[in-house]
C-alpha positions in Angstrom: 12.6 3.9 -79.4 13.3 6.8 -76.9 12.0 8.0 -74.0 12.0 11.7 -74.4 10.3 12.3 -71.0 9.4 10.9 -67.5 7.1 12.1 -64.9 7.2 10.9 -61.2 4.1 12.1 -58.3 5.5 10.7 -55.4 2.1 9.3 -53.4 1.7 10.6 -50.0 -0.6 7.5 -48.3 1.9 5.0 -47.5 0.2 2.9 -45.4 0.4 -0.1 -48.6 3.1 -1.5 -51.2 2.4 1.7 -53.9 5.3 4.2 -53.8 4.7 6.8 -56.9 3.1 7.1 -59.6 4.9 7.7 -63.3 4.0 8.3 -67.2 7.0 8.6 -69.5 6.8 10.0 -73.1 8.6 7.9 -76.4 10.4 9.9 -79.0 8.5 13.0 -78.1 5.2 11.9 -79.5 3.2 9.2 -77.4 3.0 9.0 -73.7 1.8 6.2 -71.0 0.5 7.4 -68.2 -0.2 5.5 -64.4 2.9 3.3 -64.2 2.7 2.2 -60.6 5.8 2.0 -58.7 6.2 -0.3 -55.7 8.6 -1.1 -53.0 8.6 -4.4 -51.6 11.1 -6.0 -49.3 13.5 -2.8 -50.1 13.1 -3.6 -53.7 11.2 -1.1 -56.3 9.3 -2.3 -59.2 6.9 -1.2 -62.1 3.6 -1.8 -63.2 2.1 -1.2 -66.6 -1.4 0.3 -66.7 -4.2 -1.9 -66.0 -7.7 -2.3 -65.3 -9.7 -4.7 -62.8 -11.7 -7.4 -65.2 -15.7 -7.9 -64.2 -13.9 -11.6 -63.1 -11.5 -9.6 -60.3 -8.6 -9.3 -62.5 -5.9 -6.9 -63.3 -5.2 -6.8 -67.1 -2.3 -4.4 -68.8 -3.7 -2.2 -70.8 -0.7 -1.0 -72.1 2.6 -3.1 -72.1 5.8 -4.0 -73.5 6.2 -7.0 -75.8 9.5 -8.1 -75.2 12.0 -8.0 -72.3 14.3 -5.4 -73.6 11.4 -3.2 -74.1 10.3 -3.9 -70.2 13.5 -3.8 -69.0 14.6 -0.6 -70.3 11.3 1.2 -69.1 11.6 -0.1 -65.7 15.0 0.6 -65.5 14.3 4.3 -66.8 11.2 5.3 -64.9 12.7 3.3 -61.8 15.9 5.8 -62.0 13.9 8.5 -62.0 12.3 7.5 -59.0 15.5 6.6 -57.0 17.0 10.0 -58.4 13.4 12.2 -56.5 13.7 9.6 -53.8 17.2 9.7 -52.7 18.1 13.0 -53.8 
């Protein structure tokens, strides 16, 4: 797996945790789009997509199964962000 593409819009209201918002394309043929991005404590993370359950809870829609999956996405969409961020 590749990730042929990634897509950062910075979000302007930054009055909460949320820093950007990112989709990123694999091997040029399927894409993922509202990967959160968050700073915390002067650390950045990721979330996958979700949506809120009828109980209150956020569930992934989309995710990766394994930590080298997640870690290599994170790491890749989070570079991109650092790159837009600090120039």
């Amino acid at each position: 797996m590749k990730i042929s593409d990634i897509r950062i819009r910075l979000v302007q209201k930054t009055d909460g945790f949320l820093r950007a918002v990112a989709s990123f394309t694999i091997d040029d043929c399927f894409v993922i789009h509202d990967i959160k991005i968050f700073e915390r404590e002067g650390k950045s993370f990721i979330a996958m997509p979700s949506r809120k359950t009828s109980e209150g809870e956020y569930k992934d829609v989309a995710h990766p199964i394994n930590t080298e999956t997640r870690d290599m996405i994170s790491n890749a969409v989070l570079a991109a962000y650092e790159e837009i961020t600090r120039g």
